[in-house]
N, CA, C and O atoms as a Tinker XYZ file with bonds, in Angstrom:
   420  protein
     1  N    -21.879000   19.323000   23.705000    73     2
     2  CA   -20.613000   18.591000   23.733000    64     1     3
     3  C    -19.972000   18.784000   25.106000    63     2     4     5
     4  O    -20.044000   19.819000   25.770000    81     3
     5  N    -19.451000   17.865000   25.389000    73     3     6
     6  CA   -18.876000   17.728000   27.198000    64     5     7
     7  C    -17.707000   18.364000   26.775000    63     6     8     9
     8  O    -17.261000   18.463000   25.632000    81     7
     9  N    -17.272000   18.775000   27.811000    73     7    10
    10  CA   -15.477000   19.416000   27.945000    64     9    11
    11  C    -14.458000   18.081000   27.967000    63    10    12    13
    12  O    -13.359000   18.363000   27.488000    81    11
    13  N    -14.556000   16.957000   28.330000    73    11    14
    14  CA   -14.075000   15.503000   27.641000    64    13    15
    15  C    -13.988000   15.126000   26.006000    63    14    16    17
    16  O    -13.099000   14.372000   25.610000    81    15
    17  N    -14.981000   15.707000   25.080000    73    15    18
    18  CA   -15.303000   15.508000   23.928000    64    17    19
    19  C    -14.247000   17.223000   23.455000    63    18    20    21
    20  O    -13.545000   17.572000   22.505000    81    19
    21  N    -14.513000   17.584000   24.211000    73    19    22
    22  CA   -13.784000   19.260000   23.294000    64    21    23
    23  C    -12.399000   19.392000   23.886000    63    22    24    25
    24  O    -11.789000   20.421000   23.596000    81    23
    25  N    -11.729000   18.386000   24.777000    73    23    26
    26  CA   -10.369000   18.219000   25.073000    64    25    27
    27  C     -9.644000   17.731000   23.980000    63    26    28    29
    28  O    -10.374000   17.105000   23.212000    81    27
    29  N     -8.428000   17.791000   23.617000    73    27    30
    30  CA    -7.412000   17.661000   22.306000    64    29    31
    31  C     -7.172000   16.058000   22.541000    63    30    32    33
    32  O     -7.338000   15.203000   21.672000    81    31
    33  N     -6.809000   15.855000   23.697000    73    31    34
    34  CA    -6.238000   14.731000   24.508000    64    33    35
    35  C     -6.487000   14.139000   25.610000    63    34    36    37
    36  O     -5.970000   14.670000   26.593000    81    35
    37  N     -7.271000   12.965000   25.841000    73    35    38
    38  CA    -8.100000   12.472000   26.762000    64    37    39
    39  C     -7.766000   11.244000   26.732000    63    38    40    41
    40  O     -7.894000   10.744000   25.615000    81    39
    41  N     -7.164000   10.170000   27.992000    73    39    42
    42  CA    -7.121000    9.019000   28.297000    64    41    43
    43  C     -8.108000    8.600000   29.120000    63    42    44    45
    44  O     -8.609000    9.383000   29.927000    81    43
    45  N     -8.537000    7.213000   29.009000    73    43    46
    46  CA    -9.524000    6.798000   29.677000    64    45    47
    47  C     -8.686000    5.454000   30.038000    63    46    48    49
    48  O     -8.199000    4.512000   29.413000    81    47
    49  N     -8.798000    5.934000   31.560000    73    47    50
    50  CA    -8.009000    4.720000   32.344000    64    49    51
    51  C     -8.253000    4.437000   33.283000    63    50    52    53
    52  O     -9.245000    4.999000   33.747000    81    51
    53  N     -7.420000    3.235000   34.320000    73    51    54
    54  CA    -7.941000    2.427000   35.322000    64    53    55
    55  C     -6.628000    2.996000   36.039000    63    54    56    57
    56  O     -5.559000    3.223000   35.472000    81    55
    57  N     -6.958000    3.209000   37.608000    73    55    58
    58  CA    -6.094000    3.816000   38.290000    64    57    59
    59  C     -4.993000    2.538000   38.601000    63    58    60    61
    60  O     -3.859000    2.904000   38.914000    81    59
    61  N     -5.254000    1.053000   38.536000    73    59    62
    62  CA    -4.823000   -0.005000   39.171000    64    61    63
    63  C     -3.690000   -0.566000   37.625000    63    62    64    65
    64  O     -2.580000   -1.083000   37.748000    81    63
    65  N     -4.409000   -0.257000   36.265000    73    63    66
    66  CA    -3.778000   -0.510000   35.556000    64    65    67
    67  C     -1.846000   -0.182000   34.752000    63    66    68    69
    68  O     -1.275000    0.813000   34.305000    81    67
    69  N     -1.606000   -1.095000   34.874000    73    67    70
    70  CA    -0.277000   -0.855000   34.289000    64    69    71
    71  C     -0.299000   -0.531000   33.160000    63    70    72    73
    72  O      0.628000    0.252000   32.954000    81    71
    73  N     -1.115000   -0.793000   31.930000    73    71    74
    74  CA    -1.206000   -0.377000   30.318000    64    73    75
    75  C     -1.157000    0.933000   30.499000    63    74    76    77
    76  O     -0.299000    1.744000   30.150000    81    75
    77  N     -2.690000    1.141000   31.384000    73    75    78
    78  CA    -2.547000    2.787000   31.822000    64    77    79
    79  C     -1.865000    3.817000   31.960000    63    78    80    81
    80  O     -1.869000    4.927000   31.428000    81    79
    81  N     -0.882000    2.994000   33.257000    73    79    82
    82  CA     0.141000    3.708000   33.390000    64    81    83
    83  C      1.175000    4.239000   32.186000    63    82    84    85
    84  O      1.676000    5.321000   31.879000    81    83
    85  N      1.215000    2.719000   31.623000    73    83    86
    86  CA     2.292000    2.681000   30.684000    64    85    87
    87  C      2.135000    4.370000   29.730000    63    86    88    89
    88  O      3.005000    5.223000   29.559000    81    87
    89  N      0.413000    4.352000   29.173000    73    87    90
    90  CA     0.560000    5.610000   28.207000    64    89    91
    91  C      0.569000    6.705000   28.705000    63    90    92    93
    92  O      0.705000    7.643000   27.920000    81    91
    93  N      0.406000    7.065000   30.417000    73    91    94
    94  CA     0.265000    8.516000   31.000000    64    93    95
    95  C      1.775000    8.575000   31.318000    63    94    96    97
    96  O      2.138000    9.711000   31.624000    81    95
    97  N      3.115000    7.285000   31.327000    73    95    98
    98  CA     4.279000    7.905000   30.944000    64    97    99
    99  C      4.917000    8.292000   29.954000    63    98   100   101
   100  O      5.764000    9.185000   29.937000    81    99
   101  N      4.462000    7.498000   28.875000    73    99   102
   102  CA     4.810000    7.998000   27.739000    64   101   103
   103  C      4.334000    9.352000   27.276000    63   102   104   105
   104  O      5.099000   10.117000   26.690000    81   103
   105  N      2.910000    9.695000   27.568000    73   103   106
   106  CA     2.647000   11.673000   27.533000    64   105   107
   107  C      3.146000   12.194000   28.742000    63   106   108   109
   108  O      2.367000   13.056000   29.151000    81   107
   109  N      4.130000   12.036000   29.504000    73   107   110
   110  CA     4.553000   12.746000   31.066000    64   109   111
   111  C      6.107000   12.989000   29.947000    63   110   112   113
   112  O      6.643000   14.079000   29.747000    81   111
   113  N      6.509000   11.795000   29.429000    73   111   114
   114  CA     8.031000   11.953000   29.157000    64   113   115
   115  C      7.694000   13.201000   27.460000    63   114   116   117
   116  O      8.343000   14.136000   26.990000    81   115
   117  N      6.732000   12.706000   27.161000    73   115   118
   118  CA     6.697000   14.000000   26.125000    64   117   119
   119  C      5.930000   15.263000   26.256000    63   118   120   121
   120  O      5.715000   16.064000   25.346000    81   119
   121  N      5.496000   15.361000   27.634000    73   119   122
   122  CA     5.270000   16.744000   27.997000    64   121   123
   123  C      4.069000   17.261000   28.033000    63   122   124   125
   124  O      3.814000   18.373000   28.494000    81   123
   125  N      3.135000   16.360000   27.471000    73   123   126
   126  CA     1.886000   16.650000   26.595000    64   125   127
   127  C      0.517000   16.687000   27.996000    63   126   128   129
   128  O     -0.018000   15.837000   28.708000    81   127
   129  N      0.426000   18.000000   27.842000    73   127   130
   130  CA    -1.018000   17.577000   28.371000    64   129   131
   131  C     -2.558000   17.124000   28.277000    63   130   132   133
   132  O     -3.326000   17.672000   27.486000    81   131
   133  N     -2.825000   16.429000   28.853000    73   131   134
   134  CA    -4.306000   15.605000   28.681000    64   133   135
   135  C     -4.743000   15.820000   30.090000    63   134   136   137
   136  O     -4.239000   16.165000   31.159000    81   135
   137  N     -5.935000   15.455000   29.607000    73   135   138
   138  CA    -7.585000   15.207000   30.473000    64   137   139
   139  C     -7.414000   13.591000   30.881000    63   138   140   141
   140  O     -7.225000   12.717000   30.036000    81   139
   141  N     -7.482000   13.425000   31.849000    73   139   142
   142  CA    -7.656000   11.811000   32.148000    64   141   143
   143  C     -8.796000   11.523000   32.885000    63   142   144   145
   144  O     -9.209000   11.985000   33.949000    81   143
   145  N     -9.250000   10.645000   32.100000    73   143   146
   146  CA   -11.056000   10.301000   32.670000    64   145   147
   147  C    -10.972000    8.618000   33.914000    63   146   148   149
   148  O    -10.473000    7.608000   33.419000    81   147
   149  N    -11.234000    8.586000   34.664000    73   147   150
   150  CA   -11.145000    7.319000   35.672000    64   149   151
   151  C    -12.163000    6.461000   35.216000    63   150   152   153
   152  O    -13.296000    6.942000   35.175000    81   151
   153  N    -11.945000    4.879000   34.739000    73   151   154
   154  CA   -12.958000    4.383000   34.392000    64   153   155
   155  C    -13.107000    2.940000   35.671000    63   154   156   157
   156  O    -12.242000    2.247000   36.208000    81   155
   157  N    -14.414000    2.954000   35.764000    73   155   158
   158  CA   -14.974000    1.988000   36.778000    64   157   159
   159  C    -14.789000    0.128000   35.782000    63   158   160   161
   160  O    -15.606000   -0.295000   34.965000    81   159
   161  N    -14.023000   -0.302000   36.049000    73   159   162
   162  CA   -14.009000   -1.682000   35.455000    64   161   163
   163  C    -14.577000   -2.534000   35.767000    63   162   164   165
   164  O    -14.745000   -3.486000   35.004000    81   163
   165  N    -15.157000   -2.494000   37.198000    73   163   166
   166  CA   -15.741000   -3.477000   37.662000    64   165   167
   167  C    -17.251000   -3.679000   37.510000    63   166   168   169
   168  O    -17.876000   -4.694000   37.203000    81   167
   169  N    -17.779000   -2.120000   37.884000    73   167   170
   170  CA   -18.947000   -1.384000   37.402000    64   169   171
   171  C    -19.487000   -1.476000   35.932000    63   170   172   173
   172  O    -19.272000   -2.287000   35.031000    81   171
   173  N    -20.431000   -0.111000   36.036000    73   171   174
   174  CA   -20.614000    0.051000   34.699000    64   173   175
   175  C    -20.221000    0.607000   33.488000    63   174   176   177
   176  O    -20.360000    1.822000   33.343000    81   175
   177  N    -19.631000   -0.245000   32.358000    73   175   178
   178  CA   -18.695000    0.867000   32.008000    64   177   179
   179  C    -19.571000    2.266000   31.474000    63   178   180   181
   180  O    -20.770000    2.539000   31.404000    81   179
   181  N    -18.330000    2.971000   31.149000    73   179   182
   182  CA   -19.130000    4.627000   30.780000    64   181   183
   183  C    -19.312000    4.566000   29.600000    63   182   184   185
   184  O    -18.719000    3.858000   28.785000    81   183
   185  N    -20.353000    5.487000   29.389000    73   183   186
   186  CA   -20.749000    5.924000   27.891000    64   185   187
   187  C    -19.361000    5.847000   26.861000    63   186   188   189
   188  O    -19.153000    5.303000   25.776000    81   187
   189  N    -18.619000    6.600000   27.696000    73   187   190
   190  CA   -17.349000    7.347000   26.768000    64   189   191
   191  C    -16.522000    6.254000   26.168000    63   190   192   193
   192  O    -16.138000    6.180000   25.001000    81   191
   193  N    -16.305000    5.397000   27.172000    73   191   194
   194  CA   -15.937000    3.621000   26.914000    64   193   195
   195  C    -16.299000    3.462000   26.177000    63   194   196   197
   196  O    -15.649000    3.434000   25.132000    81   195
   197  N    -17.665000    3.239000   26.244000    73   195   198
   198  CA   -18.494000    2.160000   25.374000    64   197   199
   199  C    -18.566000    3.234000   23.795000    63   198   200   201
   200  O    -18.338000    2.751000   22.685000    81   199
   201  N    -18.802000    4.206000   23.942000    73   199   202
   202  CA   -18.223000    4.466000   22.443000    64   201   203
   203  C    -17.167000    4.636000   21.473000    63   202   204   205
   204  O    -17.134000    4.767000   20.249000    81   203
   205  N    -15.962000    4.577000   22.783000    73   203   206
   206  CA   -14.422000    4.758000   22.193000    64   205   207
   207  C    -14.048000    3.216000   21.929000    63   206   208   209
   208  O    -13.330000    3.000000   20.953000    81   207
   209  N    -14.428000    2.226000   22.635000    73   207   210
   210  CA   -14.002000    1.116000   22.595000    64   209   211
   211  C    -14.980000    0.179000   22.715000    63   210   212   213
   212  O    -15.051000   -0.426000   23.785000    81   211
   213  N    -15.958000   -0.134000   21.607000    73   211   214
   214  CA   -17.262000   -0.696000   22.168000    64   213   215
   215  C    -16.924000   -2.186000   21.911000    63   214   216   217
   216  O    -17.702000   -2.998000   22.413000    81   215
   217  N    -16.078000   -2.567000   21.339000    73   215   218
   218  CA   -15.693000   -3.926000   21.278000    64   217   219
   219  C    -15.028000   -4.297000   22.417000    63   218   220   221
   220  O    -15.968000   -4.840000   22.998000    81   219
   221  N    -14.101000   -4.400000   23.158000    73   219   222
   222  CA   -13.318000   -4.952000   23.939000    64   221   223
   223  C    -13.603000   -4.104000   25.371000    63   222   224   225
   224  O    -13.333000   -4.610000   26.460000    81   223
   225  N    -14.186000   -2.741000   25.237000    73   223   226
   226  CA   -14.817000   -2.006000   26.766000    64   225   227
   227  C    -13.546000   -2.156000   27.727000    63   226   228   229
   228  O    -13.515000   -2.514000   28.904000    81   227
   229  N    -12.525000   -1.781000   26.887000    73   227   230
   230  CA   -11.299000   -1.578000   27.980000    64   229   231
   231  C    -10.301000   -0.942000   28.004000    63   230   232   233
   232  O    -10.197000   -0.310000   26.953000    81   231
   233  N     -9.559000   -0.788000   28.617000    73   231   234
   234  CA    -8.668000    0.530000   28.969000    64   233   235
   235  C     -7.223000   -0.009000   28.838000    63   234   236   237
   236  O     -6.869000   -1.181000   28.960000    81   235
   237  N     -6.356000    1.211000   28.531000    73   235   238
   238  CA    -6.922000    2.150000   28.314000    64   237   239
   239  C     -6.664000    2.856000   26.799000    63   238   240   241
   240  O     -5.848000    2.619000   25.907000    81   239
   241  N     -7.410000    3.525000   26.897000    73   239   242
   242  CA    -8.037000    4.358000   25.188000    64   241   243
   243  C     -7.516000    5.898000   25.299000    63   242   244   245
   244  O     -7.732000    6.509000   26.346000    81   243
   245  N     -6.929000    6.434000   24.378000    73   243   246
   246  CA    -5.959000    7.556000   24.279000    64   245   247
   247  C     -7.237000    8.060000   23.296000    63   246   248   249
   248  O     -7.554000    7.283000   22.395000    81   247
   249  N     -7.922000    9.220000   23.417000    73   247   250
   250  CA    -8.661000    9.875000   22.581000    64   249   251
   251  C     -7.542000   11.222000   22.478000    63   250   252   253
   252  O     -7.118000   11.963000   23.365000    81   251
   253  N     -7.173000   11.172000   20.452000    73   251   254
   254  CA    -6.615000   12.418000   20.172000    64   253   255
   255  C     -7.657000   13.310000   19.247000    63   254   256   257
   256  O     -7.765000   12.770000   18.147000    81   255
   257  N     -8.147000   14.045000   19.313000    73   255   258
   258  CA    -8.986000   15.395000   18.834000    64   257   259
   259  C    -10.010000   14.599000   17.842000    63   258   260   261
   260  O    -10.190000   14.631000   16.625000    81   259
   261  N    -10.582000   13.888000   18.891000    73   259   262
   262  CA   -11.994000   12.801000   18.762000    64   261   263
   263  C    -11.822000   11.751000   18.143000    63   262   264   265
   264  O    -12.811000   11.108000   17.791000    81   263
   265  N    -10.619000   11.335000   17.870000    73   263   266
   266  CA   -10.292000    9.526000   17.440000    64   265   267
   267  C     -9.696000    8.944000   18.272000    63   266   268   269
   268  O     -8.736000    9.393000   18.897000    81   267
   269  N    -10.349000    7.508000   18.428000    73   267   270
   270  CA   -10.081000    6.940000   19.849000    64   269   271
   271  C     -8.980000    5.642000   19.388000    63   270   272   273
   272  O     -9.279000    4.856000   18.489000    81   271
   273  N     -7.636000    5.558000   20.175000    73   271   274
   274  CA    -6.676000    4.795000   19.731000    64   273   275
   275  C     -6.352000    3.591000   21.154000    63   274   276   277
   276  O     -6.174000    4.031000   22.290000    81   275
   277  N     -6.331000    2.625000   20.961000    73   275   278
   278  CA    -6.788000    1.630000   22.152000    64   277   279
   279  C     -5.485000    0.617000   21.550000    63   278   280   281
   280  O     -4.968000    0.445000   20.446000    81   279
   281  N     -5.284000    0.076000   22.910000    73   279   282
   282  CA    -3.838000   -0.911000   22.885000    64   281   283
   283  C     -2.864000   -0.248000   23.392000    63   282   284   285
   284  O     -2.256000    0.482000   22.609000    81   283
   285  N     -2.434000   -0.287000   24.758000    73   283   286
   286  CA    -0.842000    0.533000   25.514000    64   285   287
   287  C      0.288000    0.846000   24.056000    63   286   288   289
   288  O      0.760000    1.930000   23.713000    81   287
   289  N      0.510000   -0.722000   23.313000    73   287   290
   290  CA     1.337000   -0.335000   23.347000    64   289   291
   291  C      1.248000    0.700000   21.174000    63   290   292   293
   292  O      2.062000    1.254000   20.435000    81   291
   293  N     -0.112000    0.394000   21.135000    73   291   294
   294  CA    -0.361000    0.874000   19.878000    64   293   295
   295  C     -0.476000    2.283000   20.306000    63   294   296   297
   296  O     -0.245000    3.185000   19.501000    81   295
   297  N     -0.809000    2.518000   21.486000    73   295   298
   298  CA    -0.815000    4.055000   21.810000    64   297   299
   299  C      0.833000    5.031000   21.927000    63   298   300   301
   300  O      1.235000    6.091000   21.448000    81   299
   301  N      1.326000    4.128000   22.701000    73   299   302
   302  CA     2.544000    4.251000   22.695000    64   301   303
   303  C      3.288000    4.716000   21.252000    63   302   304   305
   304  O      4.090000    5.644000   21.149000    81   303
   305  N      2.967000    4.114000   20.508000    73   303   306
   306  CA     4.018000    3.962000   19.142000    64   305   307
   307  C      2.824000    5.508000   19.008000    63   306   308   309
   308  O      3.142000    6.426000   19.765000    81   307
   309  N      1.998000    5.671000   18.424000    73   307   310
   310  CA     1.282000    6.707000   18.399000    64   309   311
   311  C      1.397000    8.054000   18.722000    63   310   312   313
   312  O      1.090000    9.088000   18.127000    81   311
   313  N      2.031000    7.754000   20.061000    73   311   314
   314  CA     2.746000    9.461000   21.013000    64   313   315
   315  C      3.869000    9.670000   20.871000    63   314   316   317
   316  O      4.373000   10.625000   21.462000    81   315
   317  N      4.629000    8.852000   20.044000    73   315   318
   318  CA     6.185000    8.493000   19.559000    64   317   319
   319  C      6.272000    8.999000   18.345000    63   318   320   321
   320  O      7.149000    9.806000   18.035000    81   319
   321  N      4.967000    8.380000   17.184000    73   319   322
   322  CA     4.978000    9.409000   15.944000    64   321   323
   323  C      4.513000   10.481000   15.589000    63   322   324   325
   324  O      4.945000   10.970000   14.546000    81   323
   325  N      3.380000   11.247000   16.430000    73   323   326
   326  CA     2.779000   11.914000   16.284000    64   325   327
   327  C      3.840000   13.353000   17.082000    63   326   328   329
   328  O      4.413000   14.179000   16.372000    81   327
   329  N      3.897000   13.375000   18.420000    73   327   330
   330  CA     4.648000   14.296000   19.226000    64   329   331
   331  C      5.984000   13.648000   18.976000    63   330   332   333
   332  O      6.466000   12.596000   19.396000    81   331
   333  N      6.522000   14.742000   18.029000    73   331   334
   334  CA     8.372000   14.767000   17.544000    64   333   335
   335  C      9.134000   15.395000   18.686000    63   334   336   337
   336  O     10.204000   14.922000   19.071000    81   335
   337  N      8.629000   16.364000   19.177000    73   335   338
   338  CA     9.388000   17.287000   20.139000    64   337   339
   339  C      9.340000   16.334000   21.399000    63   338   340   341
   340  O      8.517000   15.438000   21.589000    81   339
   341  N     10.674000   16.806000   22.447000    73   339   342
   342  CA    11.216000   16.010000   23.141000    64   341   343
   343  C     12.066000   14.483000   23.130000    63   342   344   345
   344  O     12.606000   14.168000   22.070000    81   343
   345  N     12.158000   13.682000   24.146000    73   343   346
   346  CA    12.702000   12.570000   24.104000    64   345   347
   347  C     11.954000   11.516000   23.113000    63   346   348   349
   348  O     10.736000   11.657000   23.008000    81   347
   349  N     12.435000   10.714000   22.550000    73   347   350
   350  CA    12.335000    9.800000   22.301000    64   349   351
   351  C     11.739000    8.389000   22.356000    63   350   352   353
   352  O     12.622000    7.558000   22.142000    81   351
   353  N     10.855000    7.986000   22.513000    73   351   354
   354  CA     9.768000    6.904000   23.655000    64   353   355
   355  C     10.128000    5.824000   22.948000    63   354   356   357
   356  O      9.961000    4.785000   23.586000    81   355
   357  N     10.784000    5.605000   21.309000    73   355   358
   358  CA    10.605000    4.110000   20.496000    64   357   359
   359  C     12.261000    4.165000   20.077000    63   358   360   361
   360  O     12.792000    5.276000   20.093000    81   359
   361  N     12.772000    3.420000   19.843000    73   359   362
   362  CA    14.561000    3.563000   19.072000    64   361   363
   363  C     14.171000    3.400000   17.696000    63   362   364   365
   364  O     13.262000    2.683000   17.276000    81   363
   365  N     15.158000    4.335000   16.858000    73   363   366
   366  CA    14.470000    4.757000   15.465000    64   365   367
   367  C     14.796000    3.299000   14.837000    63   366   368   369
   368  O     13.814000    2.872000   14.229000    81   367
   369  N     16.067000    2.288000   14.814000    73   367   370
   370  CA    16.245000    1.216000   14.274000    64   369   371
   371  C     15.002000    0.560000   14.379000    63   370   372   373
   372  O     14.341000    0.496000   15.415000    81   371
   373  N     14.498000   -0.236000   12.590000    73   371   374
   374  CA    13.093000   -0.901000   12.702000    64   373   375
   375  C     12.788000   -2.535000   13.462000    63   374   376   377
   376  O     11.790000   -3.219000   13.689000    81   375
   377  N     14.401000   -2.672000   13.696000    73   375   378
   378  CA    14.367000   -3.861000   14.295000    64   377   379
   379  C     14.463000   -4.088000   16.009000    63   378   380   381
   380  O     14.211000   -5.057000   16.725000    81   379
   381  N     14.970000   -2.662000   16.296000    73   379   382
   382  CA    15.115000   -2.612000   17.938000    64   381   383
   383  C     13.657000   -1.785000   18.384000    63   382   384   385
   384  O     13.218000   -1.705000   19.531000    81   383
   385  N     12.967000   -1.122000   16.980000    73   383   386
   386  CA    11.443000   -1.164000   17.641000    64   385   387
   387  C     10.423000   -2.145000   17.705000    63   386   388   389
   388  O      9.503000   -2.258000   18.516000    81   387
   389  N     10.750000   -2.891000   16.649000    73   387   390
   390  CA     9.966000   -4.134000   16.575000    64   389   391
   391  C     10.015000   -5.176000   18.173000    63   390   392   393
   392  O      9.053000   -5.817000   18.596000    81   391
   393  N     11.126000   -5.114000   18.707000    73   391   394
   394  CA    11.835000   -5.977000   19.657000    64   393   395
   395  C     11.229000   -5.377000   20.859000    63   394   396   397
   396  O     10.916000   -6.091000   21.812000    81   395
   397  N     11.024000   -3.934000   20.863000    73   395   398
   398  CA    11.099000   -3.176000   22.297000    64   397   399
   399  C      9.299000   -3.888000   22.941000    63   398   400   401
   400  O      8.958000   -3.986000   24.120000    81   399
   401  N      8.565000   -4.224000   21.846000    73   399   402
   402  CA     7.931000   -4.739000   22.917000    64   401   403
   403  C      7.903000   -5.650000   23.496000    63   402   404   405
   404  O      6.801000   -6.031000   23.892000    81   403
   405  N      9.206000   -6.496000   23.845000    73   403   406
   406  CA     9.631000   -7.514000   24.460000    64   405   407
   407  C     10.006000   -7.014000   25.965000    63   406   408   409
   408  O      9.827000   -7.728000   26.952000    81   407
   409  N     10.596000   -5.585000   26.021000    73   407   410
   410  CA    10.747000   -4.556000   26.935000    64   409   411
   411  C     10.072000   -3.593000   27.468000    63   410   412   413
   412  O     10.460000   -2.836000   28.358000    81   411
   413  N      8.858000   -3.603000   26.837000    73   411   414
   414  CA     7.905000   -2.704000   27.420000    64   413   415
   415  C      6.885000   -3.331000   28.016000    63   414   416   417
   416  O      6.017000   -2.573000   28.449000    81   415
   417  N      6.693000   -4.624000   28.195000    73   415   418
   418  CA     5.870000   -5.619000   28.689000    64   417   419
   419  C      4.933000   -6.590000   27.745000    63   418   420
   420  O      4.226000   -7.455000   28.261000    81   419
């Protein structure tokens, strides 16, 4: 088993990407540390890709303690319910979260 596979928390992302970005702020504002893997998009994708996300082979993919969760902003809501401690990343009203992804891009 690789030290990628035995990490708690591993993103697999594109340095150019904004989704990317989007989920390494949402674990920066909750504190959380991860492993972040650089994926070649243009290239070939990686193994790790192609088994976290073998349908769509794209980034980026939030692996939490070997389940792989794909979509910025499905990840997002994800690091919002899962990590309670700290700020806040979603507004608890179900209608101003529903809305926020009008605001989150």
């Amino acid at each position: 088993m690789s030290s990628t596979e035995e990490s708690e928390v591993v993103v697999l992302g594109w340095w150019v990407s904004m989704f990317t970005a989007r989920v390494r702020i949402a674990l920066a504002e909750k504190g959380i540390n991860y492993e972040y893997v650089e994926q070649d998009m243009f290239g070939d994708k990686s193994p790790l890709l192609l088994k976290h996300n073998p349908i769509y082979k794209k980034v980026p993919v939030l692996i939490h303690k070997g389940k792989p969760i794909c979509e910025s902003l499905i990840i997002v809501q994800y690091i919002h319910e899962t990590w309670k401690d700290g700020c806040s990343l979603l507004p608890s009203d179900p209608y101003l979260k529903s809305s926020s992804s009008c605001f989150l891009g």
